[in-house]
N, C-alpha and C positions, 0 to 999 in steps of 0.2 A: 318086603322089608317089614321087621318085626316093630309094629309101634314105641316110640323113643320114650323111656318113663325116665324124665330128670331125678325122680326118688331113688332108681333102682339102679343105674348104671354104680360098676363099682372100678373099675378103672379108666385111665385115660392113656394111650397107648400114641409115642411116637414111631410112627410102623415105619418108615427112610425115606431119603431125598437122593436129589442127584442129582446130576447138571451137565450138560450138553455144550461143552464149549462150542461146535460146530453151529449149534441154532441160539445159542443163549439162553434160553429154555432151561428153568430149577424146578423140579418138581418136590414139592415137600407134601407130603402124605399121614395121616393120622386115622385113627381110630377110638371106638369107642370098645370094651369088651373085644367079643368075637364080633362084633358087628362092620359093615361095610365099610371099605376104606374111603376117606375126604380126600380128594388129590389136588391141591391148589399149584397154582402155575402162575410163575415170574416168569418174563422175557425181557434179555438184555438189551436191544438194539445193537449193532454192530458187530454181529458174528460172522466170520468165523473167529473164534479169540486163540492166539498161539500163545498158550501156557508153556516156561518154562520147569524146572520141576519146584524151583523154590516158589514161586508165582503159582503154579498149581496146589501146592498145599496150603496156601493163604485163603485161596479160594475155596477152598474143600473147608477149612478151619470156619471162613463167613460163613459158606452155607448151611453147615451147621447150625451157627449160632442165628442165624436166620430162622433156620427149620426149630430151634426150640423157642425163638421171640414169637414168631406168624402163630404158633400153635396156639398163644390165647384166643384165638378169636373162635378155635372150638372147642378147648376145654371149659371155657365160662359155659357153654350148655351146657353141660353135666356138672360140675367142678365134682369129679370124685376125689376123693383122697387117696386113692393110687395111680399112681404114675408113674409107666416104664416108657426105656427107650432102647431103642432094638437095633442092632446095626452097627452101633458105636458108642464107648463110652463118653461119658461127661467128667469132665475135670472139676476138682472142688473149686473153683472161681468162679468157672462159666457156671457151676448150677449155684451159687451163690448171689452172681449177678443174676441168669434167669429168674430164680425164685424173688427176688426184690421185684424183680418189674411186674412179673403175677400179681404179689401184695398189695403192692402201691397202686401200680397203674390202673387196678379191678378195684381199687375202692370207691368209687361212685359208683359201679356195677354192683359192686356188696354193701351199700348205705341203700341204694332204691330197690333192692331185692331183700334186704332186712337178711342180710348174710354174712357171716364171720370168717375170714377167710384166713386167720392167721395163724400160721402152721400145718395150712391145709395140701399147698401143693410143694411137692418136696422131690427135687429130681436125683435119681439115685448117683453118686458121685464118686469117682475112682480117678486115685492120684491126682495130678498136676502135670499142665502141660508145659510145654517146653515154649523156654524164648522165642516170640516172634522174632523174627529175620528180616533186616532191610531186602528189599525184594526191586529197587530200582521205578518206584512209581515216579513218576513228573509231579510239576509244581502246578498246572491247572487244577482247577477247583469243578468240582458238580455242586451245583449252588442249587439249593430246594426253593421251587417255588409253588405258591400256595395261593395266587392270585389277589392275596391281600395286599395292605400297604407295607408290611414288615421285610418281607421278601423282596420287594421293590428298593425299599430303602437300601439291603444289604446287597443287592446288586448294582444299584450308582455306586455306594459306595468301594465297592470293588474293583467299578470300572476304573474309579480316578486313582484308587490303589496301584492300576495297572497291572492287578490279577487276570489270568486267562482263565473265562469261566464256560463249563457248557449249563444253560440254565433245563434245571430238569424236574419234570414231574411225573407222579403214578397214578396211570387211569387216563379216562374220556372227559377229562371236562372240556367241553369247547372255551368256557371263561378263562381258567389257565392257560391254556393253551393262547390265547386272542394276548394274552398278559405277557404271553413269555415272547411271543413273536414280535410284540411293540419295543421290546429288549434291543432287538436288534442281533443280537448273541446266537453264537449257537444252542443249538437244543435239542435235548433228547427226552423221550417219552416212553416211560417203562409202562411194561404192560403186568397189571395183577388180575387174575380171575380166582374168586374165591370158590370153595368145592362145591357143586350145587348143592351136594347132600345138607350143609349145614341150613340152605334154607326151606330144606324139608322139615329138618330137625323143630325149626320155630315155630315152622306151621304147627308140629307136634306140642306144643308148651314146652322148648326146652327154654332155660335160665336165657335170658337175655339182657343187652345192657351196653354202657359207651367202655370200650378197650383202648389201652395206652397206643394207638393209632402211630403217634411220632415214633414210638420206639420200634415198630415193627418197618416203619418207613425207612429210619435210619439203617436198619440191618442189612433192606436193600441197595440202599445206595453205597453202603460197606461193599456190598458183593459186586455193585457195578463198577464201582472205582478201581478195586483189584481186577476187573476180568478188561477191563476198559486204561488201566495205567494212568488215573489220576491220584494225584498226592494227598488232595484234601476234600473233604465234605463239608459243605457249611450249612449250616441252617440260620434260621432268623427268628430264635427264642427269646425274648428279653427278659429284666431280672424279675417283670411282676409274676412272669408264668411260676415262678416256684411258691409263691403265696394261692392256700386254697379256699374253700369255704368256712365257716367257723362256723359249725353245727350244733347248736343247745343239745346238752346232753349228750356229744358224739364226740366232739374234737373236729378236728382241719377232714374234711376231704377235699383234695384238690383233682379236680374233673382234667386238669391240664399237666397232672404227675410228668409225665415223659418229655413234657416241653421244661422242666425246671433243672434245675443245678445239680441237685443230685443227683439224676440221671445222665446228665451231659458228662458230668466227669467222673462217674462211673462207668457207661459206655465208652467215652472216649478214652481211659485209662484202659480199658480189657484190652478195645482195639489194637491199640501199641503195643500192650504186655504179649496180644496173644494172638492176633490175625495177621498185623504188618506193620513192622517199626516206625517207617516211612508213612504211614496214613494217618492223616490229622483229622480228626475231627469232632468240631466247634461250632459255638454259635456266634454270629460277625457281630449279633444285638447283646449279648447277655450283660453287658454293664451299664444299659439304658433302659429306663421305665417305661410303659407306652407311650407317656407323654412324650419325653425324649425323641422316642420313636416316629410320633405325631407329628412334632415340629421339624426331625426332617423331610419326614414326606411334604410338607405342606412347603418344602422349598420350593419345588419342584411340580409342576403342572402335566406332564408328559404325560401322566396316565391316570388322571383324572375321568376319562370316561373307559376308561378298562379294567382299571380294579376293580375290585369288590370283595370284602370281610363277611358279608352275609352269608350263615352256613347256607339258610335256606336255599341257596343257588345250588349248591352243591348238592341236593338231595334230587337233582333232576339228573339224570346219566345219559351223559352224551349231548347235550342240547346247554344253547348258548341263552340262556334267560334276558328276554326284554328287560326288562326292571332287574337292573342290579343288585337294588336295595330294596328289602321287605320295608322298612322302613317301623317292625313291631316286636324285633328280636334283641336278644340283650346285646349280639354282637353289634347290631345298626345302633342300638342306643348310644353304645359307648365308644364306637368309632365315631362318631357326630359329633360326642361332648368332648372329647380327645382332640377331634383336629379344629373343634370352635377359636381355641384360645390365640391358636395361629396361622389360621386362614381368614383372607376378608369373609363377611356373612354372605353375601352375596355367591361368591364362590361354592360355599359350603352346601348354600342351598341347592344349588346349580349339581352337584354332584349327587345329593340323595333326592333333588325334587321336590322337596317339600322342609320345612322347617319343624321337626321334630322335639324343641325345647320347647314351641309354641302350642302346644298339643295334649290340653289335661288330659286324654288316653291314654298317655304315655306314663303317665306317674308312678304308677305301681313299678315299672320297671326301672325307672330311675330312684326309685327308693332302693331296690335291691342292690343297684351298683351302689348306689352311697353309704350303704347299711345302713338305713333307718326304717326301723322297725322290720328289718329281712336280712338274711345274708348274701353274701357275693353270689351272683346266679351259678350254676354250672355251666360254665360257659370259658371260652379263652379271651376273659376279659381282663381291665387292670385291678389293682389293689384299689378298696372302700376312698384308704388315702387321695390317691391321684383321681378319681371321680369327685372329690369332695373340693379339691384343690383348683381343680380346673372348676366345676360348679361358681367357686368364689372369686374365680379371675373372670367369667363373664358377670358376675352379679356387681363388677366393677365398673364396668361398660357399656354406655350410653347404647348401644346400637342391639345389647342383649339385656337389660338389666328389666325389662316389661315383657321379658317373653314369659309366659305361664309357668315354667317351669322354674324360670332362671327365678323369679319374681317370689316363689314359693319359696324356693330353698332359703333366700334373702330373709323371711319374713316368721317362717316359723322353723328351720333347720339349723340355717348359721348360729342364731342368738345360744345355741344349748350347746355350740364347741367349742373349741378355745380357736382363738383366732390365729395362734401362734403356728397350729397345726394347718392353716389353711393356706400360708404360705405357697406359690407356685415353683419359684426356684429351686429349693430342695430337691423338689421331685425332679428337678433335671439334670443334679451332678453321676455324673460316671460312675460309675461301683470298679473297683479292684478286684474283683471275683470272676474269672473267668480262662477260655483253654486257647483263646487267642494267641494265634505266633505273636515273637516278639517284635519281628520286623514290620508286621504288619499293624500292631496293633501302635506300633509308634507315627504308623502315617494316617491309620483311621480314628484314633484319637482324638488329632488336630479337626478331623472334618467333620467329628461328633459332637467338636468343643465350638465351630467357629460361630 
């Protein structure tokens, strides 16, 4: 294999996919130049799938749009500025929508690589595809889960909706998996293998970096819902995910692009316009702030020792991590000061082990959720606002008001805001924005509101 120079490649080539109704089995395929081909493999569980012909071309339409979403994860090694695809044409929507998610979603990958990516990847596009088709999918749900508390939240709340959901995730993690089995629910667990070549490629110095992750997740669960006859996808994005970092001298990048609004319903509009009338897909959180989100979970005790929001867990494959919580990352920071405001302390403590606002260690990283003097970490945490808000509801509270942190913020943070903004409530009314059925969203409402 001829050593990878990220200076020199000059294209990026979608070489075709295909899909194996019989095993579930998508293979989506790429290249670089004339160089060796990357073969990554999705497996559906439940095969054998009896496509009819309308329901086969639905599937043929996701897996496409899959095979052009999956492909950032190897075009960011090179990002050449040419890019074919071979096989089948792209419709001016779909390369439309593709090329937004490249932009957006690679912008923290092009902010920490000192890279300009705008107008760089550009997929060749011929005509317009024709009206998706109702195609007869059911009214059950594939509900994403991610073994946090967000995911949890939007599956009680489904159950009491009285949605049929199978709760599903991609990959080995034992912690998801331990999370989804506490459900109760059915479950299903996709399998993703990424091409090994690409981690050759890194071994070589190709471009590396964090990719729009949700949006390449969704396009699967797109593909298993039509090959599987489920109606809807849900996920459990809230509305902080579309606010990103505020960069001196850069602008917003937001490290959690593909979790925000303008992806939801730009994804979830193509879906309808162009894979399958019939397939909904939404997020259950998007009109709750994590605080919102915070105070339902904290209704609810069930899976208090099986959650966990700490990526850190996740960077171990296949193994079920002792310690839930690093208890040093921006994710443990802000899930702690999140659910302080409405769980006993006691509790709290109980679930991360140790009291983390109590902890001058911990400073620097609670400045960055608060902005003071930093910005929003890169990370899938809430807006500066709701760190600041919740901060000032425990600096209210005898039981937190001498913890080191709380004690800090009270003393030299608060005095330089307006107090008007520190208000808690605010940050827990509903937002009107989002791709929520109507039926559903009039009975999950009440249970978001009560």
């Amino acid at each position: 294999m001829t050593a990878f120079d990220k200076h020199q490649v000059a294209r990026f080539r979608f070489v075709r996919c295909g899909l194996d109704p019989s095993s579930g089995v998508a293979q989506l395929v790429y290249a670089f130049d004339d160089g060796p081909e990357m073969t990554e493999t999705v497996t559906i569980p439940g095969a054998p799938f009896t496509l009819d012909p309308a329901r086969a071309e639905a599937a043929q339409r996701a897996l496409r749009l899959l095979h052009l979403i999956a492909g950032v994860s190897y075009y960011k090694a090179g990002v050449p500025a040419q890019v074919v695809v071979e096989g089948y044409e792209v419709d001016a929507d779909t390369a439309a929508l593709v090329e937004s998610i490249y932009l957006n979603g690679l912008g923290e990958f092009a902010y920490r690589n000192g890279l300009d990516l705008r107008g760089r990847f550009s997929l060749p596009a011929a005509g317009t595809a024709p009206a998706a088709p109702v195609i007869g999918l059911g009214a059950d749900a594939l509900v994403a889960i991610g073994g946090g508390k967000d995911s949890l939240v939007s599956i009680e709340a489904l159950r009491r909706a009285g949605v049929e959901q199978t709760i599903t995730w991609i990959g080995g993690s034992q912690l998801i998996r331990a999370c989804a089995e506490r459900t109760g629910l059915a479950v299903l667990n996709i399998g993703r293998s990424l091409a090994p070549e690409l981690f050759e490629l890194n071994q070589q110095g190709a471009w590396n970096g964090h990719i729009p992750v949700t949006a390449v997740n969704s396009a699967i669960f797109v593909l298993a819902a039509v090959l599987r006859g489920s109606g809807q996808v849900v996920f459990s994005n809230e509305r902080s995910a579309s606010y990103g970092s505020q960069i001196p001298g850069t602008g917003e990048v937001n490290h959690q692009w593909s979790k925000g609004w303008a992806f939801e319903q730009a994804f979830g509009e193509h879906v309808a316009n162009h894979v399958a009338a019939d397939l909904q897909y939404y997020s259950l959180l998007r009109p709750l702030s994590e605080l919102a989100v915070a105070r339902q979970f904290a209704r609810n005790d069930h899976y208090d020792a099986h959650f966990s929001s700490c990526n850190r867990n996740f960077h171990i494959l296949g193994e079920r991590p002792v310690n839930r919580w690093c208890g040093v990352c921006p994710k443990c920071h802000f899930v702690f000061l999140a659910l302080a405001p409405f769980m006993p302390k006691t509790r709290l403590v109980s679930i991360f082990g140790r009291n983390l606002l109590d902890d001058s260690s911990q400073i620097p990283g609670y400045d960055a959720l608060l902005e003071y003097g930093d910005h929003k970490p890169f990370e899938c945490v809430g807006e500066g606002r709701e760190s600041r808000a919740a901060m000032a509801a425990l600096a209210a509270r005898a039981e937190w008001n001498q913890d080191t942190i709380v004690a800090r913020f009270s003393q030299q943070i608060a005095p330089q805001l307006d107090p008007a903004a520190l208000a808690l409530p605010p940050q827990l009314v509903l937002d009107r924005v989002h791709r929520i059925p109507a039926a559903l969203w009039d009975k999950v409402r009440v249970d978001f509101t009560a």
